[in-house]
N, C-alpha and C positions, 0 to 999 in steps of 0.2 A: 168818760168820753160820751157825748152826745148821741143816741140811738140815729142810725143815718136811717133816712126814710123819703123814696123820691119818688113820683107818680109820673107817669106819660097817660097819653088816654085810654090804653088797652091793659098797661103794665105797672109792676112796682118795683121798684130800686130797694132793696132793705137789707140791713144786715142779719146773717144767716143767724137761723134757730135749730138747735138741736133737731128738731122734727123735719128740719129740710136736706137733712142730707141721704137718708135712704129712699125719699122719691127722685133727688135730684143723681145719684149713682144709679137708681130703676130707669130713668129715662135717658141718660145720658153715656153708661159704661156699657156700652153695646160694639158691636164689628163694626159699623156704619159708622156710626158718629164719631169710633177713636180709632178708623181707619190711618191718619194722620199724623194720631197724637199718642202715638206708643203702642197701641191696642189695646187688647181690654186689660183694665186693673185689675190686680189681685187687692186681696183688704189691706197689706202694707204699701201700696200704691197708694188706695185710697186715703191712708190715714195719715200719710205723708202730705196728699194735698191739701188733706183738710185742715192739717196745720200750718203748712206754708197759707193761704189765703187765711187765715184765723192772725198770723204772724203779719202781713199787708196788713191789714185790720191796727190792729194794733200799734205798728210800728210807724204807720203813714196818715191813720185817718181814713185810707180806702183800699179796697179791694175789688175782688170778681165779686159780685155780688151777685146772689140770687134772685131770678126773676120771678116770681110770682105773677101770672094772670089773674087780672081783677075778675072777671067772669066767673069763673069759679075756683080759685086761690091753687090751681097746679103750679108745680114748680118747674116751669117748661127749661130752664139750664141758669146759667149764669152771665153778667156781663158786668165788665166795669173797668176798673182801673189799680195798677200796681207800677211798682219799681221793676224795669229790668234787673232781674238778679242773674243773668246769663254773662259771666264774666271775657265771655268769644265774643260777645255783642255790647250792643251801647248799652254796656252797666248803668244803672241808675236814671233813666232816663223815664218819662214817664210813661207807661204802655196802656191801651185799651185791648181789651180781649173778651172773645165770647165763644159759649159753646152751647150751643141748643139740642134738645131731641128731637131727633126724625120726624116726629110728628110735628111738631111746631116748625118745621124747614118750608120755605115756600109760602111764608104768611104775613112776612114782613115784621115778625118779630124783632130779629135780627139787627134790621134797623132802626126800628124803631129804638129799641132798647142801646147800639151803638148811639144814635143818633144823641139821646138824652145823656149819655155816659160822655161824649162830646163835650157836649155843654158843661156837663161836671164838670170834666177835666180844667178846661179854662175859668168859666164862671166860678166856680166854689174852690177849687183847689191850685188855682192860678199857676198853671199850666203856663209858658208860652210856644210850645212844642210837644205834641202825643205823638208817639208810634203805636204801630199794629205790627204783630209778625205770623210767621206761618212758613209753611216749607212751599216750594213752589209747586206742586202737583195737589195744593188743597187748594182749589180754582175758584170754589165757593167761598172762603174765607177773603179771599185777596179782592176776588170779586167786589164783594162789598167793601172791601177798604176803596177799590177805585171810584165807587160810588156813592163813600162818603166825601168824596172829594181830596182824599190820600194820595200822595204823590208815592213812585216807589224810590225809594233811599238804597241804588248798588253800593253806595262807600259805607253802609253800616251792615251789609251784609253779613253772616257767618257761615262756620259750618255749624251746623247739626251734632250735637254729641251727648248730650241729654238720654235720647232712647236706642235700642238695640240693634233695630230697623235702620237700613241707610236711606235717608231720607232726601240726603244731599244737603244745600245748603238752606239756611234758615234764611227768608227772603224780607227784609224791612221796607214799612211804609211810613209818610210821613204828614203830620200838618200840624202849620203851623197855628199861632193866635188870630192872625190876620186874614189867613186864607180860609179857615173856616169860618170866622166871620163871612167871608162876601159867599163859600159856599153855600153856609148856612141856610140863607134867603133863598137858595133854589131848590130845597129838598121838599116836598108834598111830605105832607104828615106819617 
């Protein structure tokens, strides 16, 4: 398979290296950041995830992918693309997702790196429908799905049963081929 390699003008879409997974666990398994998402990982958390996203990879052609800043090559989290494999939710459908470090919050990361992961989705791996999901009390995460132009999806909703923590319900967003097309045009870089 083809080395995936994708550039926006701050960041890089690439697939993961051996050497990016103990700075991307240093800046990302913290209270803060997996306030949301289980809390913090133990190493069999971690080695779990690193093979489920290693298995996206593999199995699909794409993944979360790790972001690298072009500036000076940190690996500020993850973003990209996978299969729902949440059998309570829209199995197999296609999903964008991201998790960044605190420090890179508030810098337009986020989007940036959604935004281009976007374009994957439909442009390269012809997509005609991404979801986002998230539990509803991560305000930040959904946040930005609204301003990618993400509609919310109540009839693909679930519950939560994944982590230990009651979270509630897993809350879906949506967009289609078409609508991020005409969204696309209004997003500033």
């Amino acid at each position: 398979m083809a080395e995936f390699h994708h550039e926006t003008e701050r960041l890089i879409l690439r697939d993961w290296r051996e050497e990016d997974w103990a700075p991307f666990w240093e800046g990302t398994n913290t209270p803060v950041v997996m306030k949301w998402l289980g809390g913090l990982a133990d190493e069999e958390t971690r080695k779990g995830a690193q093979a489920r996203l290693e298995s996206y990879h593999r199995d699909y052609g794409h993944t979360f992918w790790p972001i690298e800043r072009k500036e000076d090559g940190a690996i500020l989290g993850f973003c990209g693309l996978k299969r729902c494999t949440d059998k309570n939710g829209p199995f197999g459908m296609m999903e964008a997702g991201w998790r960044l470090r605190e420090d890179a919050w508030g810098k337009g990361y986020a989007k940036e790196a959604a935004i281009a992961t976007l374009d994957l989705s439909f442009d390269r791996f012809g997509a005609e429908e991404t979801i986002a999901m998230t539990v509803e009390g991560n305000t930040g995460s959904w946040g930005l799905m609204h301003r990618l132009g993400m509609e919310r999806r109540p009839d693909l909703d679930f519950p939560e049963t994944f982590w230990a923590q009651d979270y509630g319900m897993v809350i879906v967003y949506s967009i289609t081929r078409e609508a991020w097309e005409a969204h696309r045009a209004t997003l500033a870089g």
